[in-house]
C-alpha positions, 0 to 999 in steps of 0.5 A: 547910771553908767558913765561913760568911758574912752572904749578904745583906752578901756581895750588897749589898758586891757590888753596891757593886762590891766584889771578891769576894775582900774582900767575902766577907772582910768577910762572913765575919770579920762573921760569924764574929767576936765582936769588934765591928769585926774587922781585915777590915772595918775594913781595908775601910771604910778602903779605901772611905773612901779610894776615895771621897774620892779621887773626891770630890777629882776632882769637885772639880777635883782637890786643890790639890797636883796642881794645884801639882804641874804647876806646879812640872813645867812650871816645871822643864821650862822651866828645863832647856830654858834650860839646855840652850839656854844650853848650846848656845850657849857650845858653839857659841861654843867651837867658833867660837873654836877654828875662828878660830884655826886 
């Protein structure tokens, strides 16, 4: 039961990269389809559009939330590590006092 599928789609989404599985979907649902933009191929260029602005985004230095991101990360390990300092001195203290009046 084999559909049939636009051949020369099928080698050009193929050589794009694209994985067998969805380019032979596309190819088939194009072909097979009296609708104008079938759900595989509109599925499939949203992909692709998101694909490339992905690598757009990291030509571009990255999206300005990835660089606010490590900011707020380091920010954060900073802070625990204070805290964590902080912490341990008064823990230190503690034990000071305790030994003192024994």
């Amino acid at each position: 039961m084999a559909k049939k599928r636009d051949e020369d789609l099928f080698k050009r989404l193929r050589d794009l990269g694209v994985r067998k599985s969805r380019a032979r979907k596309v190819s088939e649902s194009l072909r097979n389809s009296n609708r104008n933009a079938p759900k595989a191929a509109r599925r499939a260029i949203a992909d692709l559009t998101g694909a490339a602005a992905e690598v757009q985004d990291r030509i571009n230095k990255g999206p300005q939330k990835r660089k606010e991101a490590a900011k707020k990360a380091a920010k954060t390990r900073a802070k625990n590590a204070r805290n964590r300092s902080e912490s341990a001195k008064k823990a230190a203290r503690t034990r000071a006092k305790a030994k003192s009046h024994r």
